[in-house]
Residue frames as a rotation matrix with the C-alpha (Angstrom) as fourth column:
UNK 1
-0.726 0.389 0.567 -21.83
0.657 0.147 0.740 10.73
0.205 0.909 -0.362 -2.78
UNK 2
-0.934 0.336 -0.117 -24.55
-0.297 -0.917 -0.267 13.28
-0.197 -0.215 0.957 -3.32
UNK 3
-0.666 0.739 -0.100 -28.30
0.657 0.644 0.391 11.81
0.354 0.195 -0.915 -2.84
UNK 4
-0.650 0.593 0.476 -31.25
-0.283 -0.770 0.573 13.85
0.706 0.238 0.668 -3.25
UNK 5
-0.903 0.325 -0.281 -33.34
0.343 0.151 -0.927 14.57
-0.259 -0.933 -0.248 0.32
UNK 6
-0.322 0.917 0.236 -36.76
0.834 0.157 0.530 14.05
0.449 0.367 -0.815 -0.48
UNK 7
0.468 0.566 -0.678 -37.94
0.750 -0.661 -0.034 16.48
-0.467 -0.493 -0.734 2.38
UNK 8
-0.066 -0.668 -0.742 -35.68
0.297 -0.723 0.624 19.31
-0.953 -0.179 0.246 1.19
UNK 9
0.983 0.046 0.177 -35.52
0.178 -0.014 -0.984 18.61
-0.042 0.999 -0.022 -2.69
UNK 10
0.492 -0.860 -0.133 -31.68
-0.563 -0.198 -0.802 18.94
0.664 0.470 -0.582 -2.96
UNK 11
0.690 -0.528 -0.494 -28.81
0.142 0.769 -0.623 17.10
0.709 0.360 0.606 -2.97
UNK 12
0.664 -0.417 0.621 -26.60
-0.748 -0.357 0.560 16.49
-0.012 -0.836 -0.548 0.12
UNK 13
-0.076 -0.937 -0.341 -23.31
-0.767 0.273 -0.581 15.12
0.638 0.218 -0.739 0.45
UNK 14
0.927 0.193 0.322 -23.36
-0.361 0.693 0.624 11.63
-0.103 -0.695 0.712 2.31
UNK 15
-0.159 -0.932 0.325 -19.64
-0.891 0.277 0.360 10.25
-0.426 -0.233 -0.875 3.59
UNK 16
0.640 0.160 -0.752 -18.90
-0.424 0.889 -0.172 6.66
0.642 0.428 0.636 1.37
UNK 17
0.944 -0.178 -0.279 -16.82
0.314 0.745 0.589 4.07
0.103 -0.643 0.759 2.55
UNK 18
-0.062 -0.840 0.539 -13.16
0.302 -0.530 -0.792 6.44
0.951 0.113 0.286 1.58
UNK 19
0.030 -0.138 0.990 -14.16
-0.572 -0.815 -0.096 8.14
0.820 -0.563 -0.104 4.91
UNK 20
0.968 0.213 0.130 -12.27
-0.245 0.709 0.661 5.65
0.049 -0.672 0.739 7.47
UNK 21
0.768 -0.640 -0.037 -8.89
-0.509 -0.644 0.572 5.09
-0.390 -0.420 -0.819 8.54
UNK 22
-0.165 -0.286 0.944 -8.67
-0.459 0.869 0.183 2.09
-0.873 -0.402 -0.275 7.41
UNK 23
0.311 0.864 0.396 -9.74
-0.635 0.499 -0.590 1.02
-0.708 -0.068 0.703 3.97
UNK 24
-0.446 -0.786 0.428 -9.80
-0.422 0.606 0.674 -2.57
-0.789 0.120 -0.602 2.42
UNK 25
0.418 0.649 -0.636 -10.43
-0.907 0.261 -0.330 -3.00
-0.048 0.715 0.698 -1.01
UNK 26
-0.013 -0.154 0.988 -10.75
-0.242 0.959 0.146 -6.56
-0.970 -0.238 -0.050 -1.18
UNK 27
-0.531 -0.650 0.543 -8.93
0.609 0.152 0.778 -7.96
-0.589 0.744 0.316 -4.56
UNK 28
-0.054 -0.026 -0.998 -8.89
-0.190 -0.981 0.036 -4.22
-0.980 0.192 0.048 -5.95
UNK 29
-0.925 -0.368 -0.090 -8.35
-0.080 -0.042 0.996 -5.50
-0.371 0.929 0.010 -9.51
UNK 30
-0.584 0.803 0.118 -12.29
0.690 0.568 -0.449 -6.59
-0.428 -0.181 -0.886 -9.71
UNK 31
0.020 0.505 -0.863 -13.03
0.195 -0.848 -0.492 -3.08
-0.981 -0.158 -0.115 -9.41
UNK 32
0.697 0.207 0.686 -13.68
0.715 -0.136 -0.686 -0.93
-0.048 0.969 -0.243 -12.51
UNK 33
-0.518 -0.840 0.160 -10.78
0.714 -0.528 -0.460 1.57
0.471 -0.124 0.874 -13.86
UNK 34
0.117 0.742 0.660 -13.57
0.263 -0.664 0.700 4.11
0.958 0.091 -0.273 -12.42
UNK 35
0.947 0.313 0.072 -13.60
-0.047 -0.088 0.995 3.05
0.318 -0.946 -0.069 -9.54
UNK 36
0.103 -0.845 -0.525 -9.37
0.966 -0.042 0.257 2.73
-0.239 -0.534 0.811 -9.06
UNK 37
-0.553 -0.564 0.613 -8.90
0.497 -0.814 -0.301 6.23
0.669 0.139 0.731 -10.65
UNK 38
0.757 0.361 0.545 -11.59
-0.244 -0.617 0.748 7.77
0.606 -0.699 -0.379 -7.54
UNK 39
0.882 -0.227 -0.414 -8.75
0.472 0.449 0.759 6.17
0.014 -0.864 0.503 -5.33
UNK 40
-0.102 -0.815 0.570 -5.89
0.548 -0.524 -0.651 8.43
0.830 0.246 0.501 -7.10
UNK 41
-0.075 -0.029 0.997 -6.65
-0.193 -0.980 -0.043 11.41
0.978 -0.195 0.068 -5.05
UNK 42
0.907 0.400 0.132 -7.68
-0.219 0.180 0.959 9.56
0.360 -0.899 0.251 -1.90
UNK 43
0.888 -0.448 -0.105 -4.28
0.366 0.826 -0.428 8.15
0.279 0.342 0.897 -1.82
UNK 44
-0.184 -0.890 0.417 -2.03
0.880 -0.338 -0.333 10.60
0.438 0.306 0.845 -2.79
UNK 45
-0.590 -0.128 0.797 -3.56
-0.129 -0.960 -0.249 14.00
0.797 -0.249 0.550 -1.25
UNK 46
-0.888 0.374 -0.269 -5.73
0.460 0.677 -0.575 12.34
-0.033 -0.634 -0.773 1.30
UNK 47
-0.663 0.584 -0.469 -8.89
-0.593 -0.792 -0.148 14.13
-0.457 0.180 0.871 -0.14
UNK 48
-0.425 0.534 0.731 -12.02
0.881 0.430 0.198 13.78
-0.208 0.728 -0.653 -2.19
UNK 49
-0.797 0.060 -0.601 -13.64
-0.184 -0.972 0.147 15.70
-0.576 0.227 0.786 -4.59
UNK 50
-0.556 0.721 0.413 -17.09
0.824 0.414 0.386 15.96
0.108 0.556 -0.824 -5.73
UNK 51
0.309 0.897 0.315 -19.27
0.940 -0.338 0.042 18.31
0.145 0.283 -0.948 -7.22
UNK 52
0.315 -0.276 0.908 -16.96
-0.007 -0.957 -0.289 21.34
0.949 0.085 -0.304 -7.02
UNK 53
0.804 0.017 0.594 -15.84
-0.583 -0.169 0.794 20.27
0.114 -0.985 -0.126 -2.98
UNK 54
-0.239 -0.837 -0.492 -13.03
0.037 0.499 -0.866 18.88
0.970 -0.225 -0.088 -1.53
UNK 55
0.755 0.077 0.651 -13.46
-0.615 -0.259 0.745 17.12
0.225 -0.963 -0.148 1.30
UNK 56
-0.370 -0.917 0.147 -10.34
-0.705 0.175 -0.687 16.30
0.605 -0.358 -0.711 3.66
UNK 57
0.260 -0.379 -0.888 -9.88
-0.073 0.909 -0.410 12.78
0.963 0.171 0.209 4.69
UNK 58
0.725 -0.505 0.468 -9.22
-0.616 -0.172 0.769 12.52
-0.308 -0.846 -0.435 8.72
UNK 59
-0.081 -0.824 -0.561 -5.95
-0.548 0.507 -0.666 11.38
0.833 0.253 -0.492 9.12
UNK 60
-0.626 -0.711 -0.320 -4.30
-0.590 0.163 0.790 8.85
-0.510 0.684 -0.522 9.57
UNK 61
0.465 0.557 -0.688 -5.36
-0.844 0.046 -0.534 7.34
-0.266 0.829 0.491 6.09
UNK 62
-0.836 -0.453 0.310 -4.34
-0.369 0.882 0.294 3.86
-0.406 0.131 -0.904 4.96
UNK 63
0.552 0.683 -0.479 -5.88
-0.808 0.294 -0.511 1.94
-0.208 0.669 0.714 2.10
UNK 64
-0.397 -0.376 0.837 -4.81
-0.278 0.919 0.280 -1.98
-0.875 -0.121 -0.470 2.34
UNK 65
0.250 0.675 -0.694 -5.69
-0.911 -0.079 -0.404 -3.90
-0.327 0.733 0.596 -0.94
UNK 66
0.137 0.175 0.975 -6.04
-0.367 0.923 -0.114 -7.60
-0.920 -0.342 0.191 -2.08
UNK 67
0.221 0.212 -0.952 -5.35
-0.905 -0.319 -0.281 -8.69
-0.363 0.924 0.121 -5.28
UNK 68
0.729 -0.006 0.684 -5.83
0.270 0.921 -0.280 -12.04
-0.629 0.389 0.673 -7.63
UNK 69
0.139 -0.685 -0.715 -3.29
-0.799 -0.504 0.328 -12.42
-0.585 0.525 -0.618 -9.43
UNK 70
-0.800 -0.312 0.512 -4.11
-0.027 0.872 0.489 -16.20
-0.599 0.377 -0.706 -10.90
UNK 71
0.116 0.803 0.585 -7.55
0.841 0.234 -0.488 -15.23
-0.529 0.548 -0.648 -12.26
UNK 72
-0.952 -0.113 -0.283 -7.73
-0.018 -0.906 0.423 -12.53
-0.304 0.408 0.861 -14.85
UNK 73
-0.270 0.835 0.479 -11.34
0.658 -0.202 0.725 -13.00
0.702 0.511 -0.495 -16.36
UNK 74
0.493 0.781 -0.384 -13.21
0.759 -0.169 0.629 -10.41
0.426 -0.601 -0.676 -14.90
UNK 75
0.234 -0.490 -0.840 -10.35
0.699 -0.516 0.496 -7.98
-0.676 -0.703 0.221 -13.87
UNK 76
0.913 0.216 0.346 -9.05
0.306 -0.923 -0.231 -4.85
0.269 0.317 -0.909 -14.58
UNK 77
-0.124 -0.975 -0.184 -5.01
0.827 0.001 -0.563 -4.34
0.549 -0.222 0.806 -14.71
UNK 78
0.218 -0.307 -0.926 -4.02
0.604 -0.704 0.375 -1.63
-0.767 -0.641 0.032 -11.83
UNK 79
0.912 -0.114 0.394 -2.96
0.210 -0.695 -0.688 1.41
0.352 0.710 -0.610 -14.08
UNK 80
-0.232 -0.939 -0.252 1.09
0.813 -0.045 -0.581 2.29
0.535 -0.340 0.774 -13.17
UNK 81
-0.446 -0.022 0.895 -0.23
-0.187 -0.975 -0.117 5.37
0.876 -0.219 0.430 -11.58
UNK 82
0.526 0.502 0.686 -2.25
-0.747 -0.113 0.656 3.83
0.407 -0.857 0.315 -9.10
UNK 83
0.436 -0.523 -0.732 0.54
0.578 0.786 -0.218 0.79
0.690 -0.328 0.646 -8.44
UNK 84
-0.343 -0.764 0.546 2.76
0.330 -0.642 -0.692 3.69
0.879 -0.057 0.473 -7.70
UNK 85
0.052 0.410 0.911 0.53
-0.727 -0.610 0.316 4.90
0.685 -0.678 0.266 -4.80
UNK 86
0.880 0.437 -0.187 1.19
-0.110 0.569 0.815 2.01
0.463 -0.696 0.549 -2.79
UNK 87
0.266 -0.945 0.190 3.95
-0.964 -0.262 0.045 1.79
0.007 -0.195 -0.981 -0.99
UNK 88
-0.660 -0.520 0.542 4.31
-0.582 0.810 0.069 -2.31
-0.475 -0.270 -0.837 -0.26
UNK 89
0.460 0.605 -0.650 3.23
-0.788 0.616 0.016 -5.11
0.410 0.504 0.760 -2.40
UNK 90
-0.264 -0.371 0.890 3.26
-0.831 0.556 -0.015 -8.53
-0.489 -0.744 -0.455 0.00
UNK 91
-0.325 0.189 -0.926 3.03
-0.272 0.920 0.283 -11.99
0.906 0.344 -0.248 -1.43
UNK 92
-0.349 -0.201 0.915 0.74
-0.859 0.459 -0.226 -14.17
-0.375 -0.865 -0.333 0.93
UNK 93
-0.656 -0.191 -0.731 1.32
-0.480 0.852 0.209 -17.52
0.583 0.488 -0.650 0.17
UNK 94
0.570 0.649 -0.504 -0.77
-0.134 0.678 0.722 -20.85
0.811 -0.344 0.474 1.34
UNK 95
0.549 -0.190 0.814 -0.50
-0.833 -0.054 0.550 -21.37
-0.060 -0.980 -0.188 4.99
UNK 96
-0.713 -0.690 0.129 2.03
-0.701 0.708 -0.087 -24.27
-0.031 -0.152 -0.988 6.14
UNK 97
-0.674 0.052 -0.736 0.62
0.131 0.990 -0.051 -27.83
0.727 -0.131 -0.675 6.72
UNK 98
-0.799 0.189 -0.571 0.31
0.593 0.094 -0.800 -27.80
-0.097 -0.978 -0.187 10.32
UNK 99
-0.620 0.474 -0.626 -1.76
-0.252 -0.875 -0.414 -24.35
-0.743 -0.099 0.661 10.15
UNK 100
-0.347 0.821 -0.454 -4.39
-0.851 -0.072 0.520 -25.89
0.394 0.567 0.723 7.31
UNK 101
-0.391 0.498 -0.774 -4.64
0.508 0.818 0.269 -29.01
0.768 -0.288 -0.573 9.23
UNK 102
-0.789 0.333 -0.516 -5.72
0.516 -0.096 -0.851 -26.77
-0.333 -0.938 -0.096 12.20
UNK 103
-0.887 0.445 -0.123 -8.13
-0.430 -0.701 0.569 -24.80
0.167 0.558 0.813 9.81
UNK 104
-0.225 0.791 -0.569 -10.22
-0.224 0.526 0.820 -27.94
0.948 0.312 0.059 9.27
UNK 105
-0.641 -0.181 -0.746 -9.76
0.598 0.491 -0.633 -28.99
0.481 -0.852 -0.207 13.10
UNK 106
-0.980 0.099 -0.174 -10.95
0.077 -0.616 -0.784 -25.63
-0.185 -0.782 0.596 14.47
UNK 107
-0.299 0.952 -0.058 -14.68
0.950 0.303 0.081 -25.55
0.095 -0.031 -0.995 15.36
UNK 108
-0.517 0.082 0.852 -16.47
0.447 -0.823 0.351 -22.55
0.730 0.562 0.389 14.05
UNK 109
0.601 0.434 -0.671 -17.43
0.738 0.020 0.674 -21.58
0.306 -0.901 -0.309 17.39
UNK 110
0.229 -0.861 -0.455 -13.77
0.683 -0.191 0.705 -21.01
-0.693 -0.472 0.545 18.76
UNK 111
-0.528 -0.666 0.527 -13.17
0.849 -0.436 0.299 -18.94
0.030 0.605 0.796 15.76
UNK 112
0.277 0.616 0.738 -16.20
0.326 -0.782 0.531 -16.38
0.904 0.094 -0.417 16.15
UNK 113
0.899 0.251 -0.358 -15.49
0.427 -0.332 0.841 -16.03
0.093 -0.909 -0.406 19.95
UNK 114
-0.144 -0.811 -0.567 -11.99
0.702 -0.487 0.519 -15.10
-0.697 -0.323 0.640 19.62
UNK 115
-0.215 0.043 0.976 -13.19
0.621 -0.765 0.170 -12.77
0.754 0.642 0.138 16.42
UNK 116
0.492 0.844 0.214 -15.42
0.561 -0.496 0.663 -11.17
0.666 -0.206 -0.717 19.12
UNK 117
0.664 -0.444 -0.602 -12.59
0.642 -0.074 0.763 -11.03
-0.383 -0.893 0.236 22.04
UNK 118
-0.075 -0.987 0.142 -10.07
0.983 -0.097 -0.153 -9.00
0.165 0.128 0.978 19.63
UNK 119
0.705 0.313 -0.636 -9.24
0.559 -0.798 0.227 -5.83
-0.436 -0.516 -0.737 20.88
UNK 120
0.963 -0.216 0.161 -7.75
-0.098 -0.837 -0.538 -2.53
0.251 0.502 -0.828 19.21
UNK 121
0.455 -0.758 -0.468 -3.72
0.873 0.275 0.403 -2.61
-0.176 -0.591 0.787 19.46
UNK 122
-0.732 -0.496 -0.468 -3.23
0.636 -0.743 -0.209 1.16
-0.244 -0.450 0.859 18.88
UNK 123
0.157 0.815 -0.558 -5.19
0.474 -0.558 -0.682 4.15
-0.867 -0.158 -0.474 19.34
UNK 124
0.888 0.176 0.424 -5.66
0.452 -0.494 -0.743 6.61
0.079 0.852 -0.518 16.24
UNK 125
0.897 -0.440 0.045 -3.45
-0.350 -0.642 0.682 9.07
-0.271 -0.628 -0.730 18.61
UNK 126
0.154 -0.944 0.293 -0.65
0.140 0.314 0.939 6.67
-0.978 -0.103 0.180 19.13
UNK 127
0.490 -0.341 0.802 -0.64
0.790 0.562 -0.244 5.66
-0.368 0.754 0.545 15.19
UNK 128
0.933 0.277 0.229 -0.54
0.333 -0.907 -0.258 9.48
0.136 0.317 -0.939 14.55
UNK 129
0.703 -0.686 0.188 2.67
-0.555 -0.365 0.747 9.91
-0.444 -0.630 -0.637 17.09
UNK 130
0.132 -0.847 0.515 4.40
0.131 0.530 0.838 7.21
-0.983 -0.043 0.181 15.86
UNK 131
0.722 -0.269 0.638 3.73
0.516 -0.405 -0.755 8.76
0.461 0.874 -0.153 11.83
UNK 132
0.832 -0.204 0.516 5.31
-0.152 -0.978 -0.142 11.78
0.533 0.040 -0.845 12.93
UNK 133
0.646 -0.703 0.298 7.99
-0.354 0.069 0.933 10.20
-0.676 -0.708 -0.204 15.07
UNK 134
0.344 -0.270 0.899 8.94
0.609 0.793 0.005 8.25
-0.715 0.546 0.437 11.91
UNK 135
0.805 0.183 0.564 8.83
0.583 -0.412 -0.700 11.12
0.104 0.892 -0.439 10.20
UNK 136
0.732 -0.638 0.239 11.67
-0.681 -0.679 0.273 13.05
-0.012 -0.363 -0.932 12.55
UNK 137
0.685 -0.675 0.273 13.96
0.421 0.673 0.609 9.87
-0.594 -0.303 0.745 11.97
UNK 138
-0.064 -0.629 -0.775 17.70
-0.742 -0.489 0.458 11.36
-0.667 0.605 -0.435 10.03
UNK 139
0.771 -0.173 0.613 18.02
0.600 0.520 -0.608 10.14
-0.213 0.836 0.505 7.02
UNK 140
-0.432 -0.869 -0.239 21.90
0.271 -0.378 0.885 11.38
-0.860 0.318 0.399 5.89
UNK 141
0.584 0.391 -0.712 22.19
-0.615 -0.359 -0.702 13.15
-0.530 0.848 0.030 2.22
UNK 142
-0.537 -0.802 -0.261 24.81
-0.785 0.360 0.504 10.27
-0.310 0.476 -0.823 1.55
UNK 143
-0.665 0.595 0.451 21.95
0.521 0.803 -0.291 7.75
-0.535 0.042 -0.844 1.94
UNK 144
0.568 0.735 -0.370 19.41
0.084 -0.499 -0.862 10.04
-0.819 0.459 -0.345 -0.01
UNK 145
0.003 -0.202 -0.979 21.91
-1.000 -0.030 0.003 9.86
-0.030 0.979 -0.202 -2.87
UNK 146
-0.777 -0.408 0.480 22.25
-0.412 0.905 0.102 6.48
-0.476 -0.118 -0.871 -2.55
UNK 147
0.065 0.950 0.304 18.01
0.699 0.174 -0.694 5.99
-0.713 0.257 -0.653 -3.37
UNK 148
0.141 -0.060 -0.988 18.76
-0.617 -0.786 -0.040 8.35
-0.774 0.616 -0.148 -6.15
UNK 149
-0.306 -0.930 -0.204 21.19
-0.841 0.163 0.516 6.58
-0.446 0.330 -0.832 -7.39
UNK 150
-0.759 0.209 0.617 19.52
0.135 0.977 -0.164 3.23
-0.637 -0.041 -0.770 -7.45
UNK 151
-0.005 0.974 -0.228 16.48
0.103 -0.226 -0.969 4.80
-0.995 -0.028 -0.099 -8.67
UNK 152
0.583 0.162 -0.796 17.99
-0.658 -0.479 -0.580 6.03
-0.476 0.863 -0.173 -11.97
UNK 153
-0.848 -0.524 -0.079 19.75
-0.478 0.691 0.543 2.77
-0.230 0.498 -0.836 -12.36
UNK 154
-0.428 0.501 0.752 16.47
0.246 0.865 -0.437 1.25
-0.870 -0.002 -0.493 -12.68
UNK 155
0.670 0.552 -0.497 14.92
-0.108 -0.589 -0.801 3.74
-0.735 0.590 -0.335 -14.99
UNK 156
-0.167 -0.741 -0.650 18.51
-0.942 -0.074 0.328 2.75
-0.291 0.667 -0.686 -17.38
UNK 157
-0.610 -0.330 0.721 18.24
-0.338 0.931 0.141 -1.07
-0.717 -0.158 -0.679 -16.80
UNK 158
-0.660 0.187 -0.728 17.45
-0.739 0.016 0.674 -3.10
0.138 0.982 0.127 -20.02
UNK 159
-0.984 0.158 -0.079 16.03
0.172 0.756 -0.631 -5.34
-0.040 -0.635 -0.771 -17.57
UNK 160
-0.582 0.677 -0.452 13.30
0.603 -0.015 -0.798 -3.04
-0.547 -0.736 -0.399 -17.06
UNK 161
-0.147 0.456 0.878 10.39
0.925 -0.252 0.286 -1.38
0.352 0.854 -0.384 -18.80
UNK 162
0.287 0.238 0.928 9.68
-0.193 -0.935 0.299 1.03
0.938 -0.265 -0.222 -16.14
UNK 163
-0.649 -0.557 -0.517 12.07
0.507 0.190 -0.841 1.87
0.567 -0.808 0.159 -13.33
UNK 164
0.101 0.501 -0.859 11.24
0.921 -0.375 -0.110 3.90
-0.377 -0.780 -0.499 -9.96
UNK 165
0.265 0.387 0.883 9.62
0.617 -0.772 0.153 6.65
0.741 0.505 -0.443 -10.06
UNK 166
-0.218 -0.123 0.968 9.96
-0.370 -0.908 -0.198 9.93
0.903 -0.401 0.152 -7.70
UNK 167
0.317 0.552 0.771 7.27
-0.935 0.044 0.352 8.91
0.160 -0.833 0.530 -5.30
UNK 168
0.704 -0.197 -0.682 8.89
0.183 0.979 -0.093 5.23
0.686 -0.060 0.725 -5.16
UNK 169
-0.085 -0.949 0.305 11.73
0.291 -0.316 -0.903 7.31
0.953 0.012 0.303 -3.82
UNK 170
-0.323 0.421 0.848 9.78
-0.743 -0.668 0.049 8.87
0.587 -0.614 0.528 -1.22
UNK 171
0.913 0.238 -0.331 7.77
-0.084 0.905 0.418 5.30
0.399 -0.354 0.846 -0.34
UNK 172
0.472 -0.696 -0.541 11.70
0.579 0.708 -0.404 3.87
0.664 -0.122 0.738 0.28
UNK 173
-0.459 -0.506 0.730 12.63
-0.395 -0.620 -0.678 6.98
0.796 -0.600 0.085 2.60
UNK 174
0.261 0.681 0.684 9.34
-0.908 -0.066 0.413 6.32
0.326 -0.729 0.601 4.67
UNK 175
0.974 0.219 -0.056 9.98
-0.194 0.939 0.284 2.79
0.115 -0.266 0.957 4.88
UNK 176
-0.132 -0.970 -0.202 13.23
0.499 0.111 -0.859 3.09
0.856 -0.215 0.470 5.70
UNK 177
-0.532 -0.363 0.765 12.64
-0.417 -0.674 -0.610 5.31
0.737 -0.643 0.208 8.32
UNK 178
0.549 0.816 0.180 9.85
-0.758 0.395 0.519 3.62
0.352 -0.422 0.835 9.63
UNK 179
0.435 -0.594 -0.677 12.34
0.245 0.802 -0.545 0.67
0.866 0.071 0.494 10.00
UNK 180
-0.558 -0.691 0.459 15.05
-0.154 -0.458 -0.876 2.59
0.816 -0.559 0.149 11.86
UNK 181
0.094 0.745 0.661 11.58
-0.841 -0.296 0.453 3.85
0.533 -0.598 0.598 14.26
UNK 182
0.902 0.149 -0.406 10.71
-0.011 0.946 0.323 -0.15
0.432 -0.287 0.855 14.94
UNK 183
0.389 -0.686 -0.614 14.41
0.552 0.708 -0.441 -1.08
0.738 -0.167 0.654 15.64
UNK 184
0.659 -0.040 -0.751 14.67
0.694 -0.352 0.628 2.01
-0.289 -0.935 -0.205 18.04
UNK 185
-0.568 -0.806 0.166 16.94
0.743 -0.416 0.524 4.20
-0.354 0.421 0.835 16.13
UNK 186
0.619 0.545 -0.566 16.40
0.254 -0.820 -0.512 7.90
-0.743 0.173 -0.646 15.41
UNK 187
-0.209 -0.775 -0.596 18.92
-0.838 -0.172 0.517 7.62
-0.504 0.608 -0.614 12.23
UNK 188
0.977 0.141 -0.161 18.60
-0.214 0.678 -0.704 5.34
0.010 0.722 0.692 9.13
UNK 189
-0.387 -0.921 0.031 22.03
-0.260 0.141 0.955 3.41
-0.885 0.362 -0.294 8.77
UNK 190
-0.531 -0.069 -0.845 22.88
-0.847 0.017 0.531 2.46
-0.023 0.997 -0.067 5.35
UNK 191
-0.972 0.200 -0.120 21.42
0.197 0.980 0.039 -1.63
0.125 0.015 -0.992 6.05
UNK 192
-0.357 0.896 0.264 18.20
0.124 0.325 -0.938 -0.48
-0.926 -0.302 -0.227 7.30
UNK 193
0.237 0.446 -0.863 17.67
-0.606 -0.627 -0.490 1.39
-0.759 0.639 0.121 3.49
UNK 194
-0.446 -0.292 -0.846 19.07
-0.879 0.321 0.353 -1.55
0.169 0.901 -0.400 1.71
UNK 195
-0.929 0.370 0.005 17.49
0.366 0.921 -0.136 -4.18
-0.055 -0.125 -0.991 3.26
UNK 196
-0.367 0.737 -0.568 13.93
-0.560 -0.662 -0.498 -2.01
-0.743 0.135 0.655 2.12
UNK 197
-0.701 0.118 -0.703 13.49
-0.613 -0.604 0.509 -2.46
-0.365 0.788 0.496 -1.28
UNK 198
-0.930 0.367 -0.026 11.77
0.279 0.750 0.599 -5.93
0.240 0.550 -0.800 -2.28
UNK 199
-0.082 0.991 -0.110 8.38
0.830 0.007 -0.557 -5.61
-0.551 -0.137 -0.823 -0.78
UNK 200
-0.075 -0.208 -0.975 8.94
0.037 -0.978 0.206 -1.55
-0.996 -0.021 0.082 -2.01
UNK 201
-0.612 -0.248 -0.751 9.71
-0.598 -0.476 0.645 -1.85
-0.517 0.844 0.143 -5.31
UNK 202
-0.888 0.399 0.229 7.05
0.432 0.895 0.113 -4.39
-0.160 0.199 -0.967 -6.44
UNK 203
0.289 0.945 -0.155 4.34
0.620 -0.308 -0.721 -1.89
-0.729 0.112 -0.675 -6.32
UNK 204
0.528 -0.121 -0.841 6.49
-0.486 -0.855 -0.183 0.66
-0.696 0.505 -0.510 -9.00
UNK 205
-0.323 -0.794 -0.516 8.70
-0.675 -0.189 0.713 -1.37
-0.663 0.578 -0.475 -11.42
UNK 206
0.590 0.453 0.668 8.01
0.299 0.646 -0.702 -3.64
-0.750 0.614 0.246 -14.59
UNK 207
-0.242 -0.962 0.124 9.62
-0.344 0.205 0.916 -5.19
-0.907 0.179 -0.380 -17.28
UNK 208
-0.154 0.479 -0.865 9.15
-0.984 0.009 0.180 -6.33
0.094 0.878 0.469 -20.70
UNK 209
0.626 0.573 0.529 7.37
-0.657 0.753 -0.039 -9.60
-0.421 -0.324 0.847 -20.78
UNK 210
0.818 -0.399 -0.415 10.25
-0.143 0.557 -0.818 -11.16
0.557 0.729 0.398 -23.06
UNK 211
-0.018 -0.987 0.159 13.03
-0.482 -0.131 -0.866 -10.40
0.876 -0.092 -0.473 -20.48
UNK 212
0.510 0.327 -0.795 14.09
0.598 0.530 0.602 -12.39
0.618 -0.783 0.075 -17.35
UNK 213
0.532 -0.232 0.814 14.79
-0.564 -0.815 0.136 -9.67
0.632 -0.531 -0.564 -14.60
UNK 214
-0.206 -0.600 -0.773 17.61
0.226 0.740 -0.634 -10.64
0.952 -0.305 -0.017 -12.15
UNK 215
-0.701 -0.551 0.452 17.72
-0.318 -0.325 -0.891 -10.99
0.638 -0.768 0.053 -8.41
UNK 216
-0.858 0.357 -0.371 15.80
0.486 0.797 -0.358 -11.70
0.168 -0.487 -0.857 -5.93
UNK 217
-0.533 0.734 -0.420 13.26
-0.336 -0.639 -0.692 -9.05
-0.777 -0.228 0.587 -5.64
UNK 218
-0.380 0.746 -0.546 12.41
-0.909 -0.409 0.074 -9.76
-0.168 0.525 0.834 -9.28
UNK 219
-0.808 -0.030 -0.588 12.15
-0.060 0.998 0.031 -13.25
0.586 0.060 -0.808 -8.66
UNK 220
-0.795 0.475 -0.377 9.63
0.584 0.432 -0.688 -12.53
-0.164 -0.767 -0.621 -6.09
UNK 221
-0.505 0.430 -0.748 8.07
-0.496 -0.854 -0.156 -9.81
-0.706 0.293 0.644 -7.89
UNK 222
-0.638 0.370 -0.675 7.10
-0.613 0.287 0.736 -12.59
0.466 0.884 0.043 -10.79
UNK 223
-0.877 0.238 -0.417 5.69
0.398 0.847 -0.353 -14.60
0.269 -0.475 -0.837 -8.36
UNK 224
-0.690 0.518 -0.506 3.50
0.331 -0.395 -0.857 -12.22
-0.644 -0.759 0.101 -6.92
């Protein structure tokens, strides 16, 4: 943001919270549409722009987000353009039993000291290496039609109001490759790119509110 230096008389650029490798908008829907369309560009070109500048975004860039999805007063639907910019939409459910009876059990003590004890599990560096390793993983052009393919069945399906888009396409390469990466494979087989989609497609598709979508994804997609 640009805030006016008293000693100077003009207006200097001051880094907001966008500038961090990390950020977590906590339940993002809260926000005004104002404030999700400034997140378009962060997102998608890792940038900001203000006042005629563009400033670049250090990499690596990652924006985590919360959302309510049982309260609605007070919110502010996502726009499809800015769903689209996520790649993974997770359902977390209520913890088990066992794990809320230890909630109440644990003494707020034991929980601050082990906040204090955690310790970084990769450097910037590493995350950086292991983008870019993820990025050199094959992906075949038989599997890249395949995510075509699928793609423009959704974008037919009477099921659906709005199939995947392009960049959904793209999201399901990365996260396919990224997959492969984890399991130790420089090569996507066909299982690692079908067994993708559910988290994946939850952040890009929707349906008309009269129809019941099949399968399991959209079973877990209504849930969520």
């Amino acid at each position: 943001m640009s805030v006016l230096d008293t000693a100077s008389g003009q207006f200097v650029f001051r880094q907001g919270p966008l500038f961090a490798n990390v950020v977590l908008a906590d339940e993002i829907n809260r926000t005004t549409p104002r404030t999700q369309s400034a997140l378009l560009e962060a997102m998608n070109d890792g940038q900001v722009s203000l006042d005629g500048h563009t400033y670049r975004l250090e990499p690596p860039f990652m924006v985590v987000a919360t959302q309510n999805s049982e309260e609605h007063y007070g919110t502010y639907p996502l726009p499809e353009s800015q769903m689209d910019r996520f790649t993974l939409r997770i359902r977390i459910d209520y913890p088990s039993a066992e794990d809320e009876k230890g909630l109440i059990l644990e003494a707020p003590a034991v929980t601050d000291e082990a906040l204090a004890k955690l310790q970084p599990a990769l450097s910037l560096s590493e995350v950086i290496f292991l983008q870019e390793a993820a990025a050199r993983v094959r992906l075949s052009p038989e599997l890249a039609g395949y995510i075509v393919d699928v793609a423009r069945e959704t974008r037919r399906s009477p099921f659906l109001a709005l199939g995947l888009s392009p960049r959904a396409e793209l999201a399901w390469r990365n996260v396919a490759r990224a997959s492969a990466l984890v399991s130790g494979r420089d090569y996507v087989l066909p299982t690692t790119s079908s067994n993708s989609p559910c988290p994946l497609w939850r952040t890009d598709w929707s349906w008309p509110i009269s129809s019941t979508p099949p399968g399991a994804c959209a079973r877990k997609r209504n849930a969520s």
